[in-house]
C-alpha positions in Angstrom: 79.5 35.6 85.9 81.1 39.1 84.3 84.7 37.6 84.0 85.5 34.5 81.6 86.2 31.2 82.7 89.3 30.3 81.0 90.5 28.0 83.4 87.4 25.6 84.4 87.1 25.7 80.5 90.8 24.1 79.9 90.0 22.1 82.7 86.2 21.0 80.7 88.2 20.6 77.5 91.1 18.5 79.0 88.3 16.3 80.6 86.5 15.9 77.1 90.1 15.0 75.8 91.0 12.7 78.0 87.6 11.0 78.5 87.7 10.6 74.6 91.1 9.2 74.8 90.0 6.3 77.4 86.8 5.3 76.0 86.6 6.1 72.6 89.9 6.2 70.6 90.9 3.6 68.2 94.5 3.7 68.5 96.8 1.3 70.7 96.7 2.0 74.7 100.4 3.1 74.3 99.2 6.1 71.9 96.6 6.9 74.0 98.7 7.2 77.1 101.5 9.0 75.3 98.7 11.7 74.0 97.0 11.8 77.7 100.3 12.9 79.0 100.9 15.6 76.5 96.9 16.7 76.9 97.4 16.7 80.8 100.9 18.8 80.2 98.9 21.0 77.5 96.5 21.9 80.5 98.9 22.6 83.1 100.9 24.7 80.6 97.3 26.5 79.8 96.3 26.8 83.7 99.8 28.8 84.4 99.6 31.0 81.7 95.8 31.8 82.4 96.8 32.3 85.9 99.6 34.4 85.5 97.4 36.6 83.0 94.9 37.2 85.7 97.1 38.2 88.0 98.9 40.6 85.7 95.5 42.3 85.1 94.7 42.4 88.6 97.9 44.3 89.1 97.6 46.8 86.2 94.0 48.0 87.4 93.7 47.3 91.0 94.1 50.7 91.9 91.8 52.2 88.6 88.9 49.8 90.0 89.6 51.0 93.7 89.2 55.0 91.9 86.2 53.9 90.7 84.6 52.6 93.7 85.9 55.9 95.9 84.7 58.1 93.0 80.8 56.1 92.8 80.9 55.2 96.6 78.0 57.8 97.2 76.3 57.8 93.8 73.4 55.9 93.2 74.7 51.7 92.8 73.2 51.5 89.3 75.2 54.7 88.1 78.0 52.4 86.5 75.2 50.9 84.4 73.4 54.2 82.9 76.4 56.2 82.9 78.7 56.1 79.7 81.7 54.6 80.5 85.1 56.5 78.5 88.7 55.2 78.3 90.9 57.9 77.5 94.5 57.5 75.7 96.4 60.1 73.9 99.6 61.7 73.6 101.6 62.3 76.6 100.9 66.2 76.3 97.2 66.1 76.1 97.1 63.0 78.6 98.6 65.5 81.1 96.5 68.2 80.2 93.2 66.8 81.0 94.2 64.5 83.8 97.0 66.0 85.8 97.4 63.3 88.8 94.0 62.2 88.8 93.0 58.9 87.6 89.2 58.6 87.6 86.7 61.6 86.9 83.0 61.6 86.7 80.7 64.4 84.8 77.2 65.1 83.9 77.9 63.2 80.7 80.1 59.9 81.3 82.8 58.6 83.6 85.9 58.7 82.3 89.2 56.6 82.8 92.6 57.3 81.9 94.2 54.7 80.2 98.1 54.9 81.1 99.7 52.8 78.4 99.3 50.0 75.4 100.7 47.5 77.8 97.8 47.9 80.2 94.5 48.9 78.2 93.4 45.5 77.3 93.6 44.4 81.2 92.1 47.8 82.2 89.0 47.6 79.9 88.3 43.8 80.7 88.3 44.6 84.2 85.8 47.7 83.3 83.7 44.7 82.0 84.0 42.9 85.2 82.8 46.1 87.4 80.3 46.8 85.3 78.8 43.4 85.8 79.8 42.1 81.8 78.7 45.9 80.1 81.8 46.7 78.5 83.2 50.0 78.3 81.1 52.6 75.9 84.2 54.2 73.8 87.6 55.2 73.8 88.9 58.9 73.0 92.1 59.3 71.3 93.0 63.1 73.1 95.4 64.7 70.6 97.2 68.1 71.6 98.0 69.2 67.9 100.8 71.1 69.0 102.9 68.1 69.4 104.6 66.9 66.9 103.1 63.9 65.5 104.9 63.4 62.2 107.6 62.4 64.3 109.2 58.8 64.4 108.8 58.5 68.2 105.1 59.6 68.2 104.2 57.5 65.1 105.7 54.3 67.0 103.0 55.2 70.0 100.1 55.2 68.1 101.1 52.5 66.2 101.2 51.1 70.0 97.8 52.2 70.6 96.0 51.3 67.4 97.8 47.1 68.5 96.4 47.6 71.8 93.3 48.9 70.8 92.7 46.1 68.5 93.2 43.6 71.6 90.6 45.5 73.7 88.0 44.9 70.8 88.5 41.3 70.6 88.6 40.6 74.6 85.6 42.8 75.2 83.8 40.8 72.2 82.6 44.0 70.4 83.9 46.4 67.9 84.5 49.8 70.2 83.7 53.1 68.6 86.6 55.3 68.7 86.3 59.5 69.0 88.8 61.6 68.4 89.7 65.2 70.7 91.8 67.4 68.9 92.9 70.5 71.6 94.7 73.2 69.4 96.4 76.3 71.4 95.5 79.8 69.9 97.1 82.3 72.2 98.1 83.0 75.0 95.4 86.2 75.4 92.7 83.5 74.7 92.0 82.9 78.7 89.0 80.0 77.6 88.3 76.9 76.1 86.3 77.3 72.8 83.1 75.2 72.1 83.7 71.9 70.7 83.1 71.5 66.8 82.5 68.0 65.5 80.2 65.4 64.5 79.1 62.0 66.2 77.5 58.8 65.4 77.2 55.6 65.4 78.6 55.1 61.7 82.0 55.8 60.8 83.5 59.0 60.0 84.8 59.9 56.4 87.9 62.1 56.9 87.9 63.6 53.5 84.3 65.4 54.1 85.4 66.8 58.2 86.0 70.3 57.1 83.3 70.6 54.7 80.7 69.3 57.4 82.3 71.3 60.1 83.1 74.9 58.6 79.7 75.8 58.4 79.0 75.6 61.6 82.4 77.5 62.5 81.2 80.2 60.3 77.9 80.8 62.3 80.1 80.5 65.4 81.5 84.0 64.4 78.4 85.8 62.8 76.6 85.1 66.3 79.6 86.9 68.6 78.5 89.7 70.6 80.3 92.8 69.4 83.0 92.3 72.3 84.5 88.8 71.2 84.3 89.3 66.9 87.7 89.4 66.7 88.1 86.5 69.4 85.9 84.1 67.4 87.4 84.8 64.2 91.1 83.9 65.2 89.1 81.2 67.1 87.2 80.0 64.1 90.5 80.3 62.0 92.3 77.9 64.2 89.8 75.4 64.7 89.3 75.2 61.3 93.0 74.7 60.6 92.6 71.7 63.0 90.0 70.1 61.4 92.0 70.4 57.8 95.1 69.2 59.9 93.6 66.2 61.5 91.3 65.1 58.4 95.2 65.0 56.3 97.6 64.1 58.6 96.2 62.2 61.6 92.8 60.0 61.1 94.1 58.8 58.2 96.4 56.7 60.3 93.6 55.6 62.3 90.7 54.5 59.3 93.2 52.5 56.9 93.1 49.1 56.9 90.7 47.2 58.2 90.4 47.5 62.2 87.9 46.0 64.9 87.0 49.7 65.6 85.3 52.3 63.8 86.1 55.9 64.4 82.9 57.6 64.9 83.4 60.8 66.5 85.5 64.0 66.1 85.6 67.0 67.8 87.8 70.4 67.9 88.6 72.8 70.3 90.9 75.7 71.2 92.5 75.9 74.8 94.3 78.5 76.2 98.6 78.5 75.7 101.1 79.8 73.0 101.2 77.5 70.0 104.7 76.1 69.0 105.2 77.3 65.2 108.4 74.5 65.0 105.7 71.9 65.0 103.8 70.4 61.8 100.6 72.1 63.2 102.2 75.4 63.7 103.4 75.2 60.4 100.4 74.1 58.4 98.4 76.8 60.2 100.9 79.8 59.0 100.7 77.5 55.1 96.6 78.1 55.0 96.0 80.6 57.6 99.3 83.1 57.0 98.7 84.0 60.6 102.7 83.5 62.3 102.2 82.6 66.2 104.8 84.1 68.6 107.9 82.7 68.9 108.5 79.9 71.5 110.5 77.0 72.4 107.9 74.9 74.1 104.1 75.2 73.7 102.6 76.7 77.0 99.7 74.8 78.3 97.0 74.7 80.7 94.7 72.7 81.6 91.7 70.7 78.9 88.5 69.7 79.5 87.5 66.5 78.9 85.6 66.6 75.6 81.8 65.5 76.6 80.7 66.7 73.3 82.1 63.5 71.5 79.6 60.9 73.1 76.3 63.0 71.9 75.9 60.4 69.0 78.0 57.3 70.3 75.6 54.7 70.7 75.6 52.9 74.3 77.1 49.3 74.7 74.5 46.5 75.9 75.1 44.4 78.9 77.5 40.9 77.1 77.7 38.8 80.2 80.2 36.1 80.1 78.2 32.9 81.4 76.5 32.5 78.0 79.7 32.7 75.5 81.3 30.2 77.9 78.3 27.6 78.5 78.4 27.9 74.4 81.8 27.0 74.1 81.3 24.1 76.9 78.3 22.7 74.5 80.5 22.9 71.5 83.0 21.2 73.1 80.6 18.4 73.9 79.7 18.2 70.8 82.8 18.0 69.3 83.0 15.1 71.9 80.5 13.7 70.7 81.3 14.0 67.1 84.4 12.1 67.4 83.5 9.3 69.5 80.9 8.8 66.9 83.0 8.6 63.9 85.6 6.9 66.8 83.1 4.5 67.1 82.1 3.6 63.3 85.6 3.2 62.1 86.0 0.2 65.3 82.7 -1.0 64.1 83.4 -1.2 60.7 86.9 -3.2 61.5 85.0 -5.4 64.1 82.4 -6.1 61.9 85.0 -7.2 58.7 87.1 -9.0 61.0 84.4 -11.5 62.3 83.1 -11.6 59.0 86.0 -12.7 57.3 86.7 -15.1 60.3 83.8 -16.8 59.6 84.3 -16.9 55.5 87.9 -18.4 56.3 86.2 -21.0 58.0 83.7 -21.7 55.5 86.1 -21.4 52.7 88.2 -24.4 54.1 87.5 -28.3 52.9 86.8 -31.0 56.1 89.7 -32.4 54.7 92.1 -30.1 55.8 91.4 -30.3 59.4 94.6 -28.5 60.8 93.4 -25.2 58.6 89.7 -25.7 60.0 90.5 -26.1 63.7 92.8 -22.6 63.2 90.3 -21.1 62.0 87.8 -22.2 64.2 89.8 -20.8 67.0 89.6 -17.1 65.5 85.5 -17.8 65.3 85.4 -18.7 69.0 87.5 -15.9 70.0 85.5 -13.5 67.9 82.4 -15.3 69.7 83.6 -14.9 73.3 83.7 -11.2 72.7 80.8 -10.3 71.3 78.9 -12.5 74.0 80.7 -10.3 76.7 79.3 -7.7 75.2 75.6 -9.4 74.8 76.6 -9.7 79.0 78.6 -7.1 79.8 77.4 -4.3 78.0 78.7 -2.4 75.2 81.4 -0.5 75.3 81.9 3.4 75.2 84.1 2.9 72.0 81.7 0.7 70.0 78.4 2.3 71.0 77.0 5.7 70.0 74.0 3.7 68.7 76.4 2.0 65.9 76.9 -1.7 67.3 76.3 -4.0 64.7 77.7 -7.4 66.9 74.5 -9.1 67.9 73.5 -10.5 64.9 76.4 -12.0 64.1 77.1 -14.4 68.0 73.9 -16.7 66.7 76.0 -17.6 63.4 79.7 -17.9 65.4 77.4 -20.5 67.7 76.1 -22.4 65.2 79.7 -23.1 63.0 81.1 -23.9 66.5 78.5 -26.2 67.0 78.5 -27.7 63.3 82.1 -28.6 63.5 82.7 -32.5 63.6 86.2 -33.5 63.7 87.1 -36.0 60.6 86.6 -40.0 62.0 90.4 -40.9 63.4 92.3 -42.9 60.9 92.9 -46.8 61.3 95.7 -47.8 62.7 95.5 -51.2 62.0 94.4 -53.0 59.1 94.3 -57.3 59.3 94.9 -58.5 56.0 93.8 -62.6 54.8 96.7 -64.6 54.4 94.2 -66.9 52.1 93.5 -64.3 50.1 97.7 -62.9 49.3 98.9 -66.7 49.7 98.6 -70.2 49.0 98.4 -72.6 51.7 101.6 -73.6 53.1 103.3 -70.4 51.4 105.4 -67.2 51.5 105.2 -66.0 47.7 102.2 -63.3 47.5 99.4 -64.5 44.7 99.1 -62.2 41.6 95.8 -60.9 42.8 97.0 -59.9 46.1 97.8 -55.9 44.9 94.1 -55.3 45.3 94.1 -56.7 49.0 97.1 -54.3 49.9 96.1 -51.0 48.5 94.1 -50.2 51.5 96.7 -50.7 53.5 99.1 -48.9 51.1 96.6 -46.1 51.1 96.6 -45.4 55.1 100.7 -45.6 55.3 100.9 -43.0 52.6 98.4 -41.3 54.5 100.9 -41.1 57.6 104.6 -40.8 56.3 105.3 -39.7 59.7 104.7 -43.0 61.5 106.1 -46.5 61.2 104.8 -49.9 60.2 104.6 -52.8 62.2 103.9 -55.9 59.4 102.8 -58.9 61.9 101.7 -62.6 60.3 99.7 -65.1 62.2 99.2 -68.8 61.4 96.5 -71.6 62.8 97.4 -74.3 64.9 97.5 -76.5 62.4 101.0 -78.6 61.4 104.4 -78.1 63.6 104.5 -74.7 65.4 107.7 -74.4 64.4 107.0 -74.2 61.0 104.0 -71.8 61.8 106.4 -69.5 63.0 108.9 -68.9 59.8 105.9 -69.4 57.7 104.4 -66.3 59.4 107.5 -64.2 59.8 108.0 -65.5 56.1 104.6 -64.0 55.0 105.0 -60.7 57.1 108.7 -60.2 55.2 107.0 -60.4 51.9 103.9 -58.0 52.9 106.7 -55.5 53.6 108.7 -55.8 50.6 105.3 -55.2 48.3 104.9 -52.0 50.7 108.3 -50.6 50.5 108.7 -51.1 46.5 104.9 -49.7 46.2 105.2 -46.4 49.0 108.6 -45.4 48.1 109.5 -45.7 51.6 112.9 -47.1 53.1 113.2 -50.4 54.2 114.1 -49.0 58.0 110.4 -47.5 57.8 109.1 -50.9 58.3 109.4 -53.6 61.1 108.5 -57.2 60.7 107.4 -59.5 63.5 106.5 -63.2 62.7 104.2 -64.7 65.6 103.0 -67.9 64.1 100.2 -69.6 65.8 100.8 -67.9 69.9 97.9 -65.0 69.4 95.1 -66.7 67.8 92.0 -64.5 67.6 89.5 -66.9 67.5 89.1 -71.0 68.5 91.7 -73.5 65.9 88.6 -76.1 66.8 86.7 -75.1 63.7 87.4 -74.1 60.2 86.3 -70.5 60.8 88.2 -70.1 64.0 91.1 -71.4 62.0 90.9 -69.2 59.0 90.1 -66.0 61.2 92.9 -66.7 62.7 95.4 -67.1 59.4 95.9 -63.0 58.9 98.5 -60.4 58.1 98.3 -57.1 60.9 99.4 -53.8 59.7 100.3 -51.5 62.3 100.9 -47.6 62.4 102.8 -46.9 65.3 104.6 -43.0 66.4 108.2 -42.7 65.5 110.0 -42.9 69.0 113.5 -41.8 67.6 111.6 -38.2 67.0 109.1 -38.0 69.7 111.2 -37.5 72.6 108.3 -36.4 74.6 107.1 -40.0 74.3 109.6 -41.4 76.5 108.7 -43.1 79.8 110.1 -41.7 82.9 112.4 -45.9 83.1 113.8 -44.4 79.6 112.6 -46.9 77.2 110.8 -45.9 74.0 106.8 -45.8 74.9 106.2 -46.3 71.7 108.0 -49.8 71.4 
């Protein structure tokens, strides 16, 4: 794999997004489906863009790539491995110079391709990456013809352009790329050859300020060495390529070592080519300030054709093979792990809350007397709830957003069994209590005794107990004596039961019902004396309110209560 997968990794990474977003995430199902849409929208937007990219580059280089292949067709296969690979930019004059029409060109020292514009060299160099099987290119030479005019505003805007695009390369290709700089410098028009190249390369970066002092030396043995045919030749030579070197440490690398930049310039090299110098220019005219040589009059510089400068790779170091499979299967495992990472801490924070909610479910519950029963069967109902879900989880398995190794539930389903199987509902409350008439009255009488309050603060105890319902205050007689009589004497005796009860409760009057049933419902045989006196009682009765329970009603619409 030489090219990047950019879209099967948004396509990984929106997987890992959503995957988190379904099992893991803590937040409400409507957040998570409002964040899977923008995700999924994210990685359409992403796969477009990507696509779009690709095919932009395909465009811009499709017929570079298709050079390449004509020019290699019958050289060895491996040549595009061992061979330096060159991208060449520069100013539109020298650009011209050296490559006329031609696109591609191989020599004994690299291959070089021309790079047409800013626009297109970070497509043009990934897809060198590609064709090369993920070895990047080896360098890119900045060709400068001196003789243009570079302090211009128009020329200082392209290089600016170059030095951006530039930058771009360095980061897509994943390395910083040296940089070498070809200065051609036209001495006259009588000078029918190229001169030698003069420079120095490396794999460290240049320093501008010591160019000419490294470089005149060897410009100075350039001229004691000519044969005696050429010493005037080599010394106008040698006077003009020194002039470049002072020109280009001062007024052009400068521009291209401040800051700090992904590249490193680490080659320079000068030569003369054959033409008539323009004196207008800012070359011109800082060759006639240190040289006082004039150069003829001209309106335009007269050019020829460069050669391409081979003598700036000596030194640059070659680029290893970067292939992309690696740098993306790392970015695939980080993302995992980033999965990871959050579903973990996903996963402790849902713990944690699960944990503190069953736990202070089951404190509630503790916390809460057996006399307040309501209170105890609410909370009750929040322990069995708790308890059904953590035994589907004893059943069902665990899931994704409560795993990771940090469930903490088990331990806690035996004690939510055993408090729902310690709870005892408190014993039902009489609703009847059967007081002796012997003990509240004397025989033959409806006047309660003074010691009768103690008899009828049990009774007083359960109606205050249940405000809510109403009392029924029956009295029951023996046989004994008229059964007329029996019958006031017990409605008699029930009357004065319920006007101890209202005075003592507080209650109204219309709380209470009276029945007399003198000696109709005996309980036990009149025959003997214990029959009789089991059968001489006051019955209190709690019975439901019908005029608020509506729901008590039978379907003939009477009260089932009365």
């Amino acid at each position: 794999m030489s090219r990047y997968p950019y879209r099967l990794q948004a396509l990984w990474i929106t997987l890992l997004a959503l995957a988190w977003l379904g099992l893991c995430s803590p937040w409400p199902n409507g957040v998570n489906a409002l964040l899977a849409v923008v995700v999924t929208g994210a990685a359409i937007v992403a796969f477009v863009w990507v696509t779009r990219r690709l095919r932009a580059q395909y465009r811009a280089t499709v017929q570079t790539l298709a050079a390449l292949d004509g020019s290699l067709r019958a050289l060895p296969a491996d040549l595009k491995r061992h061979t330096p690979l060159v991208i060449t930019v520069g100013d539109p004059q020298a650009m011209a110079c050296v490559w006329g029409e031609d696109t591609v060109r191989v020599t004994d020292a690299a291959i070089w391709v021309r790079g047409e514009s800013p626009s297109t060299l970070i497509h043009l160099a990934d897809a060198l990456k590609r064709w090369r099987g993920g070895q990047g290119p080896d360098a890119v030479v900045l060709l400068v013809a001196a003789d243009q005019d570079h302090g211009d505003a128009d020329a200082t805007v392209a290089w600016k352009a170059w030095r951006s695009a530039l930058s771009a390369v360095c980061r897509t290709v994943g390395y910083a790329l040296p940089v070498g700089v070809a200065v051609y410098a036209a001495s006259t028009r009588d000078d029918t050859e190229a001169s030698p190249w003069f420079g120095v390369s490396g794999a460290a970066a240049l320093d501008a300020k010591d160019l000419p002092a490294v470089i005149a030396p060897r410009l100075q043995q350039y001229v004691r060495v000519a044969i005696p045919i050429e010493p005037e030749l080599r010394a106008r030579r040698a006077a003009w390529l020194n002039a470049g070197v002072r020109w280009a440490s001062t007024a052009f690398l400068p521009m291209w070592m401040e800051g700090r930049t992904p590249w490193r310039v680490t080659a320079f090299a000068v030569a003369t080519v054959p033409g008539l110098p323009a004196p207008r220019t800012r070359f011109g005219q800082f060759v006639t300030q240190i040289t006082g040589l004039i150069p003829p009059s001209a309106d335009r510089l007269v050019v020829s054709r460069y050669p391409l400068p081979d003598a700036v790779l000596t030194g640059m170091p070659r680029q290893p093979v970067r292939r992309a499979w690696p740098r993306a299967l790392g970015h695939a495992l980080i993302g995992l792990a980033v999965f990871f990472v959050a579903g973990t801490a996903a996963s402790a924070w849902q713990n944690r809350a699960l944990m503190q909610r069953v736990a202070d479910n089951v404190a509630r519950y503790q916390s809460i007397p057996a006399s307040q029963d309501a209170a105890r069967v609410d909370a009750l109902a929040a322990v069995k709830r708790d308890r059904d879900e953590l035994e589907r989880y004893a059943n069902a398995g665990v899931p994704m957003r409560l795993s990771f190794g940090l469930y903490r539930g088990t331990p806690w389903l035996p004690v939510a069994n055993r408090l729902i199987a310690s709870y005892q509902p408190p014993a039902p409350p009489p609703s009847m209590i059967e007081l002796d008439s012997m003990a509240m009255f004397n025989s033959g009488s409806a006047v309660l005794n003074p010691g009768s309050n103690r008899v009828l603060v049990g009774a007083l105890e359960m109606i205050k107990a249940h405000p809510g319902k109403r009392v029924l205050v029956a009295g029951y007689t023996d046989s004994t004596g008229n059964p007329s009589s029996n019958q006031q004497l017990s409605e008699a005796r029930a009357a004065a039961v319920r006007d101890w009860l209202t005075d003592a409760s507080g209650l109204s009057p219309t709380h209470f019902a009276i029945q007399g049933y003198g000696d109709t419902r005996p309980k036990a045989s009149n025959d003997t004396v214990a029959g009789r006196a089991a059968n001489r009682r006051v019955a209190i009765t709690l019975i439901p309110d019908c005029r608020d329970d509506r729901s008590s009603r039978s379907t003939e619409g009477r009260p089932a209560c009365s």
